[in-house]
C-alpha positions as CSV (number, residue, x, y, z in Angstrom):
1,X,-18.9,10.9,5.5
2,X,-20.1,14.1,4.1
3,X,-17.7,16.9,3.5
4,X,-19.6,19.2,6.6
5,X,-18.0,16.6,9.1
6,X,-15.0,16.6,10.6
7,X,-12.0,15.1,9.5
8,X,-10.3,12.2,11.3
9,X,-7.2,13.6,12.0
10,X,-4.0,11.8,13.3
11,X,0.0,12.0,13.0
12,X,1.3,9.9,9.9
13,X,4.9,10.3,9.0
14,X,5.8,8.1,5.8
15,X,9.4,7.9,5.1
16,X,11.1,7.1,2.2
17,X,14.9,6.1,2.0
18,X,16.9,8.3,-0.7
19,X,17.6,6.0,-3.7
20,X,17.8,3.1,-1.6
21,X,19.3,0.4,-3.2
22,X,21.9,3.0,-4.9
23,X,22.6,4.5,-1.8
24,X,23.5,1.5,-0.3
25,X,25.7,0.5,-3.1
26,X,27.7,4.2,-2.7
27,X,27.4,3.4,1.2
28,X,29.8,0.2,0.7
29,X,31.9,1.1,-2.0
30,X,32.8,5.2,-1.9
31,X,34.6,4.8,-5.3
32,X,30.9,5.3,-6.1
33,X,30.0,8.3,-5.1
34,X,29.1,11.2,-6.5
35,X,28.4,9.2,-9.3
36,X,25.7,8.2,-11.9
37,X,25.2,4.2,-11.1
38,X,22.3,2.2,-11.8
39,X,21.1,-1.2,-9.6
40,X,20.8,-3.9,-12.3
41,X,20.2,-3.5,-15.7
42,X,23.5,-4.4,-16.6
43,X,23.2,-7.2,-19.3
44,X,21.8,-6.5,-22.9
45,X,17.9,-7.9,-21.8
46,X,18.2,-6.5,-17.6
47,X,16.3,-3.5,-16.0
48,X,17.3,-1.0,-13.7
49,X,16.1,-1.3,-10.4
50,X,17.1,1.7,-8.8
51,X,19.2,4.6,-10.1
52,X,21.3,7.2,-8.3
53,X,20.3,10.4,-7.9
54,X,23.2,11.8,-10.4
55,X,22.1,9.2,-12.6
56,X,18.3,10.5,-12.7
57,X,19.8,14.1,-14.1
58,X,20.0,12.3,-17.2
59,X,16.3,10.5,-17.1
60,X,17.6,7.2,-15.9
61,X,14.9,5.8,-13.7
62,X,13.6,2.4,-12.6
63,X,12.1,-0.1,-14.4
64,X,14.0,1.3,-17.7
65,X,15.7,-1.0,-19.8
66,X,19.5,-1.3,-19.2
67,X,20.2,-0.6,-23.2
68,X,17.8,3.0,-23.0
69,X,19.7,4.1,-19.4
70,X,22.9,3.7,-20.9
71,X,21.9,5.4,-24.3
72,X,20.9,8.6,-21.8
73,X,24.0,8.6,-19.6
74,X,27.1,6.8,-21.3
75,X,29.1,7.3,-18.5
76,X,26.4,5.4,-15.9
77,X,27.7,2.5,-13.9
78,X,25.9,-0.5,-13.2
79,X,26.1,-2.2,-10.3
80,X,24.7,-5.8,-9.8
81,X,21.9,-5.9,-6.9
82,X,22.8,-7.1,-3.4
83,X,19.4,-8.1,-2.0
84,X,20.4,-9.4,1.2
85,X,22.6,-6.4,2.0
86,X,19.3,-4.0,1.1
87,X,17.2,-6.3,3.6
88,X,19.8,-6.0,6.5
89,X,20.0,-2.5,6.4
90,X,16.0,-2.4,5.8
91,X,15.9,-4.2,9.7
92,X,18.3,-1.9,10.9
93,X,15.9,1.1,10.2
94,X,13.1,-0.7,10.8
95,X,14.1,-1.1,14.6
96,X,14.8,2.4,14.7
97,X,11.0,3.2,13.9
98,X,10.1,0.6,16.5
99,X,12.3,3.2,19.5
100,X,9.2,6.1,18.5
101,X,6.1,3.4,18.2
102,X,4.5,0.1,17.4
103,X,2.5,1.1,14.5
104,X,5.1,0.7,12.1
105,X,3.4,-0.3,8.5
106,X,6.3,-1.1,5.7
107,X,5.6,-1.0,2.4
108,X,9.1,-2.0,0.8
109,X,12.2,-2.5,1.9
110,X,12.9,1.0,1.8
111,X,9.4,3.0,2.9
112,X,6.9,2.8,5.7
113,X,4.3,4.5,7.5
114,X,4.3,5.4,11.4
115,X,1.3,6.3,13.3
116,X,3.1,9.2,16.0
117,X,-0.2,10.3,17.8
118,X,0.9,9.0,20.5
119,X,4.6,7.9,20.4
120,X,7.1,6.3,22.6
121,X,9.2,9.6,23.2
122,X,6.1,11.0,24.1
123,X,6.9,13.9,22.1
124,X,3.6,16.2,20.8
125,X,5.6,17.5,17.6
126,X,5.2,14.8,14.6
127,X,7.5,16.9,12.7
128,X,10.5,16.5,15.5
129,X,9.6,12.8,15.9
130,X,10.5,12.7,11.9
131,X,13.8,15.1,12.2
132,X,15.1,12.7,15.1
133,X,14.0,9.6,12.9
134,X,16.0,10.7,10.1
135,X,18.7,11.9,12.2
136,X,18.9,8.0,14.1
137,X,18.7,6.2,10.7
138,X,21.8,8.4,9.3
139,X,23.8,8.4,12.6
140,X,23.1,4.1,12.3
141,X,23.5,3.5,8.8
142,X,25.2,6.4,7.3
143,X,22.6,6.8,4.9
144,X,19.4,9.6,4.2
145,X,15.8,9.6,4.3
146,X,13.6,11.9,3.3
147,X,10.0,12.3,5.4
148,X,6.2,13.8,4.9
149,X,3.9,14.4,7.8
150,X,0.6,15.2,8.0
151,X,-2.7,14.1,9.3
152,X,-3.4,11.2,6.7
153,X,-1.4,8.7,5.1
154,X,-2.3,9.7,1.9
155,X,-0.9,13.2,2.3
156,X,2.0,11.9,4.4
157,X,3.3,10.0,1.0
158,X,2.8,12.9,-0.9
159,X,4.9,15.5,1.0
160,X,7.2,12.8,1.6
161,X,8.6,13.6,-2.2
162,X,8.9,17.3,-1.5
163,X,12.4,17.9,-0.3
164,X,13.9,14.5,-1.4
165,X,16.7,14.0,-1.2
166,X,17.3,14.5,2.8
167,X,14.7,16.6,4.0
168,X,10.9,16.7,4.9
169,X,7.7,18.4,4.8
170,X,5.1,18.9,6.9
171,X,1.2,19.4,6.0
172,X,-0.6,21.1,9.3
173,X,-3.8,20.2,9.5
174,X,-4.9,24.0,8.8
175,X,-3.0,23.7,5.5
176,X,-4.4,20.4,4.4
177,X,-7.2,21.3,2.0
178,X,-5.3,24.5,0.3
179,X,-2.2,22.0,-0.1
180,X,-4.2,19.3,-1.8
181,X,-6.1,22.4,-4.1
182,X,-2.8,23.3,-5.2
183,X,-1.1,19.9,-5.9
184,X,-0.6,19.2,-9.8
185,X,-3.0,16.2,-10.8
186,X,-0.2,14.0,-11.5
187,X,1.3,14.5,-7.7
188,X,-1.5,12.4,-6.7
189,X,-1.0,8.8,-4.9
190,X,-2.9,6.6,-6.8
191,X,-2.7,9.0,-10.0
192,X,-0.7,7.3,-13.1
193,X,0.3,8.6,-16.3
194,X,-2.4,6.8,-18.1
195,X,-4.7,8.6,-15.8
196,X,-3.3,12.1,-15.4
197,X,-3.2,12.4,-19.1
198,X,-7.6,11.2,-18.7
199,X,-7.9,13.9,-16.5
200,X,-6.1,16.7,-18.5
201,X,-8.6,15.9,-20.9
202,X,-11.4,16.4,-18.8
203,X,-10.0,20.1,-18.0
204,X,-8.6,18.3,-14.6
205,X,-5.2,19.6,-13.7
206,X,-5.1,20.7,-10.4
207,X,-6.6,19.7,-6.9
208,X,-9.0,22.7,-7.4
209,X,-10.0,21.0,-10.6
210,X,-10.8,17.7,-9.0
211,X,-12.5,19.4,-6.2
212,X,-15.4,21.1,-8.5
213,X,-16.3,17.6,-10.1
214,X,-19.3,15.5,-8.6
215,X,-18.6,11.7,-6.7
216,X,-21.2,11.0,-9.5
217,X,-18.8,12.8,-12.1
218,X,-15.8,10.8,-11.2
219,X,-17.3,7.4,-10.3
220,X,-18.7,7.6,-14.3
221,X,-14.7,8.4,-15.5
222,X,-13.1,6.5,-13.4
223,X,-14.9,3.9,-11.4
224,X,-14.6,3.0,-7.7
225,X,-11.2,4.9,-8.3
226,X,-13.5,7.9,-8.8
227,X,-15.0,8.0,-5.3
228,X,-11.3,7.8,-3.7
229,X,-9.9,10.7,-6.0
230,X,-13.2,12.8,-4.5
231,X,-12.8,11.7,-0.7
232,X,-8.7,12.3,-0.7
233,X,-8.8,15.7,-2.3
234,X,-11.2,16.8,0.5
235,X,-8.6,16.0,3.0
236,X,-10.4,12.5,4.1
237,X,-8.1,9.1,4.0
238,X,-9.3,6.8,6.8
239,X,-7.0,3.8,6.2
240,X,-5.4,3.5,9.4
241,X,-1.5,2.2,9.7
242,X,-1.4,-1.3,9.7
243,X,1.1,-3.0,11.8
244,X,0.1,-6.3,11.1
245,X,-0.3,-6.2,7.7
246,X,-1.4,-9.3,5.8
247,X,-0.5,-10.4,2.6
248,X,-3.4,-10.3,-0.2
249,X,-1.1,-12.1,-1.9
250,X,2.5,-14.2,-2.4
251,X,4.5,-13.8,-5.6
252,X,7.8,-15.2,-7.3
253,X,9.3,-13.3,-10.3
254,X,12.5,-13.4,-12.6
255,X,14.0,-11.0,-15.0
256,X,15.8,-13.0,-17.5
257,X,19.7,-11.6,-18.9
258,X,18.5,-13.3,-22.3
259,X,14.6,-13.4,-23.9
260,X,13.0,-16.6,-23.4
261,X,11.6,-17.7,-27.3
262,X,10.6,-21.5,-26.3
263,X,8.0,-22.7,-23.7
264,X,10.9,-25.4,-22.9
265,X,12.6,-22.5,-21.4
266,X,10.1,-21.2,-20.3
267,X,9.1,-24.5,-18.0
268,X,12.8,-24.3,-17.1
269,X,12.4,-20.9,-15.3
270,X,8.8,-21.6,-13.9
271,X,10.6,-24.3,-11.8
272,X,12.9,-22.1,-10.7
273,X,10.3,-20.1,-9.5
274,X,8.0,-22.3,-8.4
275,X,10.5,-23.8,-6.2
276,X,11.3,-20.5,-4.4
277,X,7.6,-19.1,-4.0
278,X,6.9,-22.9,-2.6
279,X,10.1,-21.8,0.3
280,X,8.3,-18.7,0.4
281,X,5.1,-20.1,1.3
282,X,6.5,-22.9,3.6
283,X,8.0,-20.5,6.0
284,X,5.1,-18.2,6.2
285,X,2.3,-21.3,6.6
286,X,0.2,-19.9,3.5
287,X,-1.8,-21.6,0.9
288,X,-4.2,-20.1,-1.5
289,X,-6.9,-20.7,-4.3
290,X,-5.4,-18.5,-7.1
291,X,-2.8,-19.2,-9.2
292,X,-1.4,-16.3,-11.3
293,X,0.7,-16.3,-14.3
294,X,2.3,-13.2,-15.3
295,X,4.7,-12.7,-18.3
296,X,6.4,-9.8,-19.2
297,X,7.2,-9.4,-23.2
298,X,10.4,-7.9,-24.5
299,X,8.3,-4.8,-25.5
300,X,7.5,-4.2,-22.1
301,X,3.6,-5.6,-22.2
302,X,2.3,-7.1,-19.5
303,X,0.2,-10.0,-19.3
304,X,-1.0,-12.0,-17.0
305,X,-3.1,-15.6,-16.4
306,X,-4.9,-16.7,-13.5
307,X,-7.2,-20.1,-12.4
308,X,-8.9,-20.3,-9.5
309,X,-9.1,-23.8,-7.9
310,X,-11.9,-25.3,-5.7
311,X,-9.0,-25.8,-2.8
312,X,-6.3,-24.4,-1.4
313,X,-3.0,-25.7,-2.5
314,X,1.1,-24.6,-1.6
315,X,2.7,-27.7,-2.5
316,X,5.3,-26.8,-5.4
317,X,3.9,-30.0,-7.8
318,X,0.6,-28.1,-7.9
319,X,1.3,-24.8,-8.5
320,X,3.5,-25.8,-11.3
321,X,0.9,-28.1,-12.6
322,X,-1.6,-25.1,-12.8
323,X,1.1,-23.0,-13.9
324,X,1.9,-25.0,-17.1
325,X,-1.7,-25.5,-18.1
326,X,-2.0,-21.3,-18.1
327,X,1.2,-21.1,-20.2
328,X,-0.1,-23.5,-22.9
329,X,-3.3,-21.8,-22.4
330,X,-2.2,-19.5,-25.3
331,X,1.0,-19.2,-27.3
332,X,3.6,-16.3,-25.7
333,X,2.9,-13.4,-28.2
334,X,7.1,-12.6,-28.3
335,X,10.2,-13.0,-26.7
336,X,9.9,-12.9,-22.8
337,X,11.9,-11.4,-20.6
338,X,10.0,-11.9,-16.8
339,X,8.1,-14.6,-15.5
340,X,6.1,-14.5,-12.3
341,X,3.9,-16.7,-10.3
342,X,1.9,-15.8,-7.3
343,X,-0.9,-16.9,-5.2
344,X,-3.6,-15.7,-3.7
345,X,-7.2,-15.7,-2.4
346,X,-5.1,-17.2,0.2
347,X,-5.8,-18.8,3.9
348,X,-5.2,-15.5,5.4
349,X,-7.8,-14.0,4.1
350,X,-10.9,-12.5,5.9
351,X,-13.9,-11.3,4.4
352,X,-16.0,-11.4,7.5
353,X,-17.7,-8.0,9.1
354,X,-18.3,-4.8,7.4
355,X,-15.5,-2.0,7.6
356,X,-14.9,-0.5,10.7
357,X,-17.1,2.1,11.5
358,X,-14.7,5.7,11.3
359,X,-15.5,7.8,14.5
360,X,-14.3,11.4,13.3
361,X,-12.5,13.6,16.2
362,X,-11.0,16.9,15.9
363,X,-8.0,17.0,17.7
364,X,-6.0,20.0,18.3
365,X,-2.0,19.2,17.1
366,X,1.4,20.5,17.8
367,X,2.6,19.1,14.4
């Protein structure tokens, strides 16, 4: 698609929960509110899951160690995580997005797309579709969500963080390319720290910056990641929103109270988790080829081992069997605090056909 064509353009809301799990936790207990309280992380090895927004005043954010939360905000409050409360309130909104339309495309427990083009309500304004939707999920739960709209998912997500907490944003399709000129490089989906910090060395801090570079440029810097930064800055994001989404892969993970030193422990835990991701697989009717190792390291490195077998396998015996062969494959570097296993190249996969050929329409929206 060159830049001279016209842009597919549709109505994508993405909506995001407000601190979720925190919410949640300030939902059931009002003792809570108002103040700074973290989701996990409690013990002297754990990790915040999700933070509160009085919490995240004082830097606390996910995936921080318990010990550095606390050392910002003395006065924060952990809570331990309720998983199975965060998953029935997750249905609850998720049938509320099913009232307005079908295409309904979750990415966590606590975000999802919806393709509004044409809705249930039959309502031509994306950006009252997404005031009502709020409005049903607070009325239903008691609890706020925040909202982006525009004509792409990819600029959906992004305006979606604009007026968090409880509030939304809406991208018109006439506003679209000065919006994405103007965004700060790091505002970017897809756009890490690792990244934005490549970028500001190659004079790349806004939109307008990434604009004036070359596919060529990019693809050089950055790979096939190069060719997505040029495409989305020119407005163009053609993934469409998958209702049926299907899984490239299924994963198991544990984050331990206390580091793991010996690979007897170690086996221990991989039981654990092999016996859960073997449930997990059971109930869904998947097998795969892949078997993947991952470790996470008291210093916070990642690392992560993988084998690919000439057959597809699900049974718990196997997986663990593959799974102890990658451990021994190397001695742990440290202390470990997470072990995962997952599968993939799975028996869900479908590699067959090229992509989908992208018919581009103008259409004229009331957004």
């Amino acid at each position: 698609m060159t830049e001279t064509q016209e842009i597919p353009q549709r109505k994508i809301i993405h909506v995001d929960m407000d601190a979720f799990y925190a919410s949640v936790e300030m939902l059931d207990n009002p003792e809570l509110r108002g103040k700074a309280i973290a989701v996990g992380g409690g013990s002297s090895r754990g990790v915040v899951a999700a933070a509160s927004y009085e919490a995240r005043k004082f830097g606390v954010r996910s995936a921080m160690s318990g010990f550095l939360a606390k050392k910002k905000c003395p006065h924060l409050i952990f809570v331990k995580p309720r998983f199975e409360r965060y998953t029935e309130i997750s249905r609850q909104i998720r049938e509320i997005f099913y009232e307005y339309t079908d295409k309904v495309e979750p990415l966590s427990l606590d975000e999802a797309y919806l393709d509004v083009t044409i809705n249930k309500k039959g309502n031509p304004s994306a950006t009252l579709v997404a005031a009502e939707i709020r409005k049903r999920i607070l009325d239903v739960t008691g609890l706020t969500a925040s909202a982006g709209i525009s004509i792409n998912k990819f600029i959906a997500k992004v305006a979606s963080d604009y007026n968090k907490p409880n509030g939304q944003k809406t991208v018109n399709p006439d506003e679209v390319l000065d919006f994405l000129e103007n965004l700060p490089i790091g505002k970017f989906y897809g756009v890490g720290k690792v990244t934005e910090e490549k970028m500001y060395q190659l004079g790349i801090f806004t939109g307008k910056d990434l604009k004036e570079k070359s596919e060529e440029y990019l693809t050089e810097h950055f790979g096939k990641s190069g060719r997505y930064y040029y495409y989305v800055v020119r407005g163009i994001h053609n993934s469409e929103v998958k209702s049926d989404r299907i899984a490239k892969s299924v994963g198991t993970e544990h984050t331990f109270f206390e580091n793991l030193v010996s690979e007897v422990f170690m086996l221990e835990k991989l039981d654990d988790i092999a016996n859960e991701l073997n449930r997990r697989l059971g109930k869904k009717k998947i097998a795969g080829k892949t078997v993947t190792l991952k470790i996470k390291y008291s210093d916070f490195t990642v690392q992560t081992r993988s084998k690919t077998l000439p057959y597809f396998i699900s049974d718990k015996s196997l997986i663990l069997e593959t799974v102890k062969e990658l451990l021994y494959q190397e001695k742990p570097k440290d202390s470990v605090r997470l072990l995962g296993i997952s599968l993939s190249n799975l028996n869900t996969d479908s590699d067959a056909g090229a992509p989908k050929k992208t018919v581009a329409v103008q259409l004229k929206f009331d957004f």
